[in-house]
TORKOL-4160 file (C-alpha; in steps of 0.2 Angstrom, whole numbers, padded with zeros to 4 digits, m for minus):
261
<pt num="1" X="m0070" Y="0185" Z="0007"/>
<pt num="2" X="m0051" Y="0193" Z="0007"/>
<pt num="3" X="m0050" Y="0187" Z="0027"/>
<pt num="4" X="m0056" Y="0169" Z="0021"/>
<pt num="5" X="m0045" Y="0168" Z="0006"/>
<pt num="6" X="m0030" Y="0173" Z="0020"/>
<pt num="7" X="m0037" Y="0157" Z="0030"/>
<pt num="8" X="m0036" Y="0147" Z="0015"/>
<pt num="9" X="m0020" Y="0150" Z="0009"/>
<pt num="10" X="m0010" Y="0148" Z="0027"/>
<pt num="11" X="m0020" Y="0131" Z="0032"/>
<pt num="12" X="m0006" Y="0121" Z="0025"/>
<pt num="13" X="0006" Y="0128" Z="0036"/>
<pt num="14" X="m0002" Y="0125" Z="0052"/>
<pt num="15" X="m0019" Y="0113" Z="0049"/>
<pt num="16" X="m0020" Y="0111" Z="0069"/>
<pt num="17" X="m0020" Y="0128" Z="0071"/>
<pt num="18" X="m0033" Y="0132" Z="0059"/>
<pt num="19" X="m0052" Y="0139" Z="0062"/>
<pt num="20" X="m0060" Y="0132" Z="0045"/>
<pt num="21" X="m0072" Y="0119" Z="0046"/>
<pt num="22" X="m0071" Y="0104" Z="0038"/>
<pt num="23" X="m0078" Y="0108" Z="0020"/>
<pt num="24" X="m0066" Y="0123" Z="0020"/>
<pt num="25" X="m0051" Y="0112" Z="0026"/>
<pt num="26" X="m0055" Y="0101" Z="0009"/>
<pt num="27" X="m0054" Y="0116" Z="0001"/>
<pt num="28" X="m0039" Y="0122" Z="0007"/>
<pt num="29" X="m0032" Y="0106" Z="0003"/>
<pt num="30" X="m0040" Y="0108" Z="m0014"/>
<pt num="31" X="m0033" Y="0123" Z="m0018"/>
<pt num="32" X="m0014" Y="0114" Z="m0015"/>
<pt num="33" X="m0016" Y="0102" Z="m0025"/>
<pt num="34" X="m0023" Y="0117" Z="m0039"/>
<pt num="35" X="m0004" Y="0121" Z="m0035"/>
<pt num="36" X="0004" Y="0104" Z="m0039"/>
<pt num="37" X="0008" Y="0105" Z="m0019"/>
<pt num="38" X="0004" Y="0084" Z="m0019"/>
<pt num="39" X="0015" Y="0081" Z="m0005"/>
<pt num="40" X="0011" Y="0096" Z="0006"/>
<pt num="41" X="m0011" Y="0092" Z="0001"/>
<pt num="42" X="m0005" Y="0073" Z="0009"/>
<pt num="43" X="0003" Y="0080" Z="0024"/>
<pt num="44" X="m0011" Y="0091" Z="0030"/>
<pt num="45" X="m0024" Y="0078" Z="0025"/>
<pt num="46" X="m0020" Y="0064" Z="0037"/>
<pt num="47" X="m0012" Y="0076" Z="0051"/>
<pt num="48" X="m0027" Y="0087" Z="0054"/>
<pt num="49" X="m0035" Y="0081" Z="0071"/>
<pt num="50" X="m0052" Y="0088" Z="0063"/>
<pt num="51" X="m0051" Y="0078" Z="0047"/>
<pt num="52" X="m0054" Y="0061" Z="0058"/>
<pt num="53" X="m0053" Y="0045" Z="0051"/>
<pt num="54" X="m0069" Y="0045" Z="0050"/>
<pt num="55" X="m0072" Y="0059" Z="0037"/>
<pt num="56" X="m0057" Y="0056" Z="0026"/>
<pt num="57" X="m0069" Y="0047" Z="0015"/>
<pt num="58" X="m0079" Y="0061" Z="0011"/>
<pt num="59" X="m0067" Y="0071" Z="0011"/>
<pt num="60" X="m0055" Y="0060" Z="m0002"/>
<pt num="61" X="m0071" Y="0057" Z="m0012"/>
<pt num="62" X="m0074" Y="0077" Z="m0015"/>
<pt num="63" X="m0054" Y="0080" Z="m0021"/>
<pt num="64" X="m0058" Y="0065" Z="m0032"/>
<pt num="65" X="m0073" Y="0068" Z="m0039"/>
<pt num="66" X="m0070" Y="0088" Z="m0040"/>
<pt num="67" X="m0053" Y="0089" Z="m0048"/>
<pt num="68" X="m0041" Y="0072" Z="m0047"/>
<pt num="69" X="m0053" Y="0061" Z="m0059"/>
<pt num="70" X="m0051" Y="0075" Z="m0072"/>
<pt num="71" X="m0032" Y="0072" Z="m0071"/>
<pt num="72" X="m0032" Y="0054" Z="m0071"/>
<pt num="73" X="m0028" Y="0055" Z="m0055"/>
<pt num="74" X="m0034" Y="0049" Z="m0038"/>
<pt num="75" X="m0032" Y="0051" Z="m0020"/>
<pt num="76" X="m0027" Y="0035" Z="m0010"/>
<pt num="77" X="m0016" Y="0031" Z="0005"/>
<pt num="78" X="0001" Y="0033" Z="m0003"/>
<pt num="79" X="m0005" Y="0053" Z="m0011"/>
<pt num="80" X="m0010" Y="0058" Z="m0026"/>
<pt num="81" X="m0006" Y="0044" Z="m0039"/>
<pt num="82" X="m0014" Y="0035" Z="m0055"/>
<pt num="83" X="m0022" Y="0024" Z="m0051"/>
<pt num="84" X="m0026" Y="0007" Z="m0059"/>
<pt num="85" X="m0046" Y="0011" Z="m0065"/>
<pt num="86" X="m0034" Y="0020" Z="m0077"/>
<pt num="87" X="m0023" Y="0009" Z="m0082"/>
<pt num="88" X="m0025" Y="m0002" Z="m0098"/>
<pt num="89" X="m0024" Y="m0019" Z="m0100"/>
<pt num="90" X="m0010" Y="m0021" Z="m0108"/>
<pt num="91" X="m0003" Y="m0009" Z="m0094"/>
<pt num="92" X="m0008" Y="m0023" Z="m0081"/>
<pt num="93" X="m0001" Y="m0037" Z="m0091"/>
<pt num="94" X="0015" Y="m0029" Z="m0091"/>
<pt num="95" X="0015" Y="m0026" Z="m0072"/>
<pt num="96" X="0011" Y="m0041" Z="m0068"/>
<pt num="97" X="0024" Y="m0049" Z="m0081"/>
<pt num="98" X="0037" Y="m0036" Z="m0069"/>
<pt num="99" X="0030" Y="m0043" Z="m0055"/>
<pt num="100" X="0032" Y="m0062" Z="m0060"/>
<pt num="101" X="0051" Y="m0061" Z="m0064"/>
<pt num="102" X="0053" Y="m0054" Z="m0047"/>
<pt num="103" X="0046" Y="m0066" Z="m0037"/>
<pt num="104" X="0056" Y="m0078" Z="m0048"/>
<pt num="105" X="0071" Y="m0069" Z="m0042"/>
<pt num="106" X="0065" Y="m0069" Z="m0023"/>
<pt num="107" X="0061" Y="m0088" Z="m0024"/>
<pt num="108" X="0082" Y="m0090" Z="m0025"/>
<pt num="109" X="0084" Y="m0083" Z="m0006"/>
<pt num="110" X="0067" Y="m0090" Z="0001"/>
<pt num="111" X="0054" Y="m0102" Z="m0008"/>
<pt num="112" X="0040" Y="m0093" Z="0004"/>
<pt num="113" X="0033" Y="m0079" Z="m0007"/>
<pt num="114" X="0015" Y="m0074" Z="m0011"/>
<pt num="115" X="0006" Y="m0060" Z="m0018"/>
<pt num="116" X="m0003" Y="m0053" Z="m0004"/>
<pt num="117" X="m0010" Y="m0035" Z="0003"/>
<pt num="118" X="m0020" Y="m0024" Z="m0010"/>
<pt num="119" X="m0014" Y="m0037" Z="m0023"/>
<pt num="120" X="m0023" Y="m0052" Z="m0016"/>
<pt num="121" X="m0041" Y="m0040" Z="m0009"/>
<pt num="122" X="m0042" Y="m0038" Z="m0027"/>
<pt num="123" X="m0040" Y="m0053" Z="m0035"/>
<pt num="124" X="m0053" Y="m0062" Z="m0024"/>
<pt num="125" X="m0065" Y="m0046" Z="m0022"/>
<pt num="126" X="m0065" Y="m0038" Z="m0036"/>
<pt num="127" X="m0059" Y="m0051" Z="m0050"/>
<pt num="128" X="m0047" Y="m0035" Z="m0056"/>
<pt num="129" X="m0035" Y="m0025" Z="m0048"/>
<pt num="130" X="m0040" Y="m0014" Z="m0034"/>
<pt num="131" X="m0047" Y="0002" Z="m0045"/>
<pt num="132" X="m0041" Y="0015" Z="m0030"/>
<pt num="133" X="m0025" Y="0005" Z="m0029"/>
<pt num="134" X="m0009" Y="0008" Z="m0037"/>
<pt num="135" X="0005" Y="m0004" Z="m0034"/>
<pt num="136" X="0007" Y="m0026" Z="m0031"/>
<pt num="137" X="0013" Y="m0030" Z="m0014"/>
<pt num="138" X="0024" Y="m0048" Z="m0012"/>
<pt num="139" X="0027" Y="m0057" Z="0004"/>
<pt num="140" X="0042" Y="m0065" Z="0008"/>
<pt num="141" X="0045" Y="m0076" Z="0024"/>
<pt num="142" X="0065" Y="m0077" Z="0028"/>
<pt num="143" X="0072" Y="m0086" Z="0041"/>
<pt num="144" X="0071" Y="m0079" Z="0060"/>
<pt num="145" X="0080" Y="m0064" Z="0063"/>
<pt num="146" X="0075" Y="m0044" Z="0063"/>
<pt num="147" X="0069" Y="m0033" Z="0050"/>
<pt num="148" X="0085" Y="m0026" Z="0049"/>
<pt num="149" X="0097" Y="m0039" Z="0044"/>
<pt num="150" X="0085" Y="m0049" Z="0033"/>
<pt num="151" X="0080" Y="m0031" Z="0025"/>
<pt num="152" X="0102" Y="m0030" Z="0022"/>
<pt num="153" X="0101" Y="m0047" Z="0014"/>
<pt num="154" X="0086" Y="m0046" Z="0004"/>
<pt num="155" X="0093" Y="m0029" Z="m0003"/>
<pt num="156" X="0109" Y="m0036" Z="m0006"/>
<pt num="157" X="0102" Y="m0049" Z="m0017"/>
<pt num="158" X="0090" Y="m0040" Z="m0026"/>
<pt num="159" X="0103" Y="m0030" Z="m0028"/>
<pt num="160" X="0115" Y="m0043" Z="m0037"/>
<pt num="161" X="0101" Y="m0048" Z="m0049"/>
<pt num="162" X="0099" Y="m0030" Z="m0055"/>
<pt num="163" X="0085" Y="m0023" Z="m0046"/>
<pt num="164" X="0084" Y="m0008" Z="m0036"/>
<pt num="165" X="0078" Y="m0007" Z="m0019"/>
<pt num="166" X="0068" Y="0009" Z="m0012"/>
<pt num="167" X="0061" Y="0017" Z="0007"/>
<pt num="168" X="0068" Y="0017" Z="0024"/>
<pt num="169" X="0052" Y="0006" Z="0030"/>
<pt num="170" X="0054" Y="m0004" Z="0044"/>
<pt num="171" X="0050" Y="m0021" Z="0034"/>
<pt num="172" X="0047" Y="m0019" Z="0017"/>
<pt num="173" X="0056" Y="m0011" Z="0000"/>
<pt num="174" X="0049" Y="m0005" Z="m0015"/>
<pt num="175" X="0057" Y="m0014" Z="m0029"/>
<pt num="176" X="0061" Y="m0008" Z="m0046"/>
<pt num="177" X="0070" Y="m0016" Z="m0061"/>
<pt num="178" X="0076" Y="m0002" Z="m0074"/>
<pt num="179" X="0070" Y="0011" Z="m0066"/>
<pt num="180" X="0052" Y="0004" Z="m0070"/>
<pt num="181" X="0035" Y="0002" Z="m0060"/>
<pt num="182" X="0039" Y="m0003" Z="m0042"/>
<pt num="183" X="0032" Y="m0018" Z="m0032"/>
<pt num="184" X="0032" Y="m0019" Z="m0015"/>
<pt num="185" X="0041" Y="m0031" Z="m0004"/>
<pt num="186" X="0037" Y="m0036" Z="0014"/>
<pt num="187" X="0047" Y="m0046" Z="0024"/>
<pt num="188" X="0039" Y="m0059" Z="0039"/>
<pt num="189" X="0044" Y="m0072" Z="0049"/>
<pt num="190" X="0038" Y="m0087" Z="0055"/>
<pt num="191" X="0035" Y="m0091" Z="0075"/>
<pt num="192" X="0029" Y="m0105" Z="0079"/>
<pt num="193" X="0014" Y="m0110" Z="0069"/>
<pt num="194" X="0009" Y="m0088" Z="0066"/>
<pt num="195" X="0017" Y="m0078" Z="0052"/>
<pt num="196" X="0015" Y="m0059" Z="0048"/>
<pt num="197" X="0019" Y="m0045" Z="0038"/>
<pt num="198" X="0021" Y="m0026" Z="0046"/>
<pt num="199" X="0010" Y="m0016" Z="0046"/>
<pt num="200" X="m0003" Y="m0029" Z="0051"/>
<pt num="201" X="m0004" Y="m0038" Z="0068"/>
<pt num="202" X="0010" Y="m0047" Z="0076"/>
<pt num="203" X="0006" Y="m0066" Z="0072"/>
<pt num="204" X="m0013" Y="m0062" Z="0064"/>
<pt num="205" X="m0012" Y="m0077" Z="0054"/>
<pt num="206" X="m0007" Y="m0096" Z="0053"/>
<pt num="207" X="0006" Y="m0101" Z="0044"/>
<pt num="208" X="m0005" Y="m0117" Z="0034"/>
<pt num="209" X="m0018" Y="m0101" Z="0031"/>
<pt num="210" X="m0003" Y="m0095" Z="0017"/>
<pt num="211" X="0010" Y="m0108" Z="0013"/>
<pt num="212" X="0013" Y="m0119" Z="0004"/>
<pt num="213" X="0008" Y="m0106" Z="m0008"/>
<pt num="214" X="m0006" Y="m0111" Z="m0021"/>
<pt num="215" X="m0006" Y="m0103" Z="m0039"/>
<pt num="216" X="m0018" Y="m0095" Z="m0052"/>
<pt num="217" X="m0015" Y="m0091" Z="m0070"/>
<pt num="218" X="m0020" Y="m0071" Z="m0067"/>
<pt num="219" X="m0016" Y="m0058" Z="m0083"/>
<pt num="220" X="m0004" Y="m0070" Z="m0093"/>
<pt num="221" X="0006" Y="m0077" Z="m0076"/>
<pt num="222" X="0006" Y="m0089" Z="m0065"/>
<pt num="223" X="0006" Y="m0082" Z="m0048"/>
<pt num="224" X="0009" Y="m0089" Z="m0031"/>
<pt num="225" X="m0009" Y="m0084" Z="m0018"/>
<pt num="226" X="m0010" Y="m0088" Z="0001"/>
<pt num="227" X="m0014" Y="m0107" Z="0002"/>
<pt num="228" X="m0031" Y="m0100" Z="0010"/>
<pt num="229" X="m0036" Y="m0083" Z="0005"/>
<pt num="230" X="m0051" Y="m0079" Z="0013"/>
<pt num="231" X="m0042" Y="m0084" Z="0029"/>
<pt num="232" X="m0026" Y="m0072" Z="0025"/>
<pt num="233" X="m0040" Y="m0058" Z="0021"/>
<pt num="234" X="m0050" Y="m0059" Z="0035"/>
<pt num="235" X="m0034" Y="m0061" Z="0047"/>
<pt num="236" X="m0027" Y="m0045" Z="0037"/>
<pt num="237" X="m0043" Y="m0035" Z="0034"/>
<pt num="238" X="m0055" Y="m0040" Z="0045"/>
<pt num="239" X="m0074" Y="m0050" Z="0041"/>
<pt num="240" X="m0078" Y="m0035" Z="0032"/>
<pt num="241" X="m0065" Y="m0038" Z="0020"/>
<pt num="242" X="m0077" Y="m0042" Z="0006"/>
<pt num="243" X="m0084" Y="m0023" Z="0008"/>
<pt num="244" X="m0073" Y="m0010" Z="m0002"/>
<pt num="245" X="m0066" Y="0003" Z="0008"/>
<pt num="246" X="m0057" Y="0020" Z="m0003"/>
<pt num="247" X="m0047" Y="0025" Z="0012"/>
<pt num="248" X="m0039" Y="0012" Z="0022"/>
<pt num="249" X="m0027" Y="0008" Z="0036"/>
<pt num="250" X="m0017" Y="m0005" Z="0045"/>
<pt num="251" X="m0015" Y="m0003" Z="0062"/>
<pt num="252" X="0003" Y="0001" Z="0061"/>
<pt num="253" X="0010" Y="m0004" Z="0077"/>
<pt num="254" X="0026" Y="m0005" Z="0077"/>
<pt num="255" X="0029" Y="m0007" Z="0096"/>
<pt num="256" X="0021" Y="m0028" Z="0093"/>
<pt num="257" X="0037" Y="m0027" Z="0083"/>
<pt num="258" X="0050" Y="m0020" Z="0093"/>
<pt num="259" X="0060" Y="m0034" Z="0099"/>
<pt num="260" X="0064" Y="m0039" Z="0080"/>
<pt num="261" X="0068" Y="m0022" Z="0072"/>
């Protein structure tokens, strides 16, 4: 027991290293997150070789369901966050009333901005926000150039109308106002008759699919939607898009978007 406890305890240090299975691998990561080690439980989580894309499911399903519901808490992609199934209404409302005044604000440098990612799975799936989810993503198309010089002009004018810009991503911010909740921007471009947003494909969807933007009256806003959402969520999530997933992922490569960074 002593000899397993010692396991335990030096897992988060070296998880490729480690000689646990995968049910005592879920408890080590337990036991770090007992220890208000979020960042460190992340870490080990999604670098552990023998915790495979496959299993981190399960795996986030048993941290939930054992310790992070009880804390208002849940396990997703971005760490250890509260989610929105506990968020009130009134909480939403005034999300989305955050959200609205910055898309206002990003319609003065581009008029191509939509809701889109988690935000727009939700609304057509589920009718609600995503209940594992925990932030709004916006697109913005800007005019052809690389992620970093329209990332230095999008920050420059957010920053100009009072909002703060967050992250070192390669194509997208997080955005606050007043310190408050923060909403994700993602930067795309247009080629040709294709448009994307990092971290999804290079050119996975048409253009027509997502502008001219449509709109929808959704918790006291009007909001601007892809022109054709089941077309966006199939060319961002897949035909399976309609089947909830807890633990998701993009494909992330960057190397599609090397020659505009």
């Amino acid at each position: 027991m002593h000899e397993k406890l010692l396991d335990l305890m030096a897992y988060a240090a070296a998880p490729a290293n480690s000689t646990l299975s995968v049910e005592d691998r879920a408890v080590a990561i337990l036991m770090l997150l007992l220890q208000g080690k979020n960042a460190e439980a992340r870490q080990a989580f999604f670098s552990d070789s023998k915790i495979t894309k496959e299993l981190r499911p399960a795996v986030a399903k048993a941290l939930n369901e054992s310790f992070l519901f009880g804390k208002n808490l849940e396990w997703t992609n971005h760490g250890v966050n509260r989610t929105f199934r506990f968020w009130s209404e009134e909480e939403k409302k005034g999300y989305m009333a955050l959200a609205a005044g910055l898309i206002d604000c990003l319609k003065l440098l581009s008029p191509h901005v939509t809701f889109g990612f988690g935000a727009i799975l939700g609304i057509v799936r589920d009718r609600n926000f995503i209940a594992h989810d925990d932030d709004l993503d916006l697109l913005i198309a800007m005019e052809p150039s690389t992620f970093t010089q329209a990332k230095a002009v999008l920050k420059e004018h957010l920053t100009a109308h009072g909002y703060t810009c967050h992250g070192e991503n390669h194509s997208h911010f997080g955005v606050t106002l007043n310190q408050g909740r923060a909403v994700d921007v993602f930067i795309g471009f247009r080629e040709a008759d294709r448009v994307s947003w990092f971290p999804s494909r290079r050119k996975s969807l048409a253009w027509d699919s997502v502008f001219p933007a449509s709109s929808l009256d959704w918790y006291g806003q009007t909001i601007p939607i892809p022109r054709n959402t089941d077309a966006y969520l199939e060319g961002t999530y897949g035909s399976d898009w309609r089947t909830p997933v807890s633990v998701w992922s993009h494909p992330w490569n960057i190397a599609e978007y090397r020659d505009i960074l």
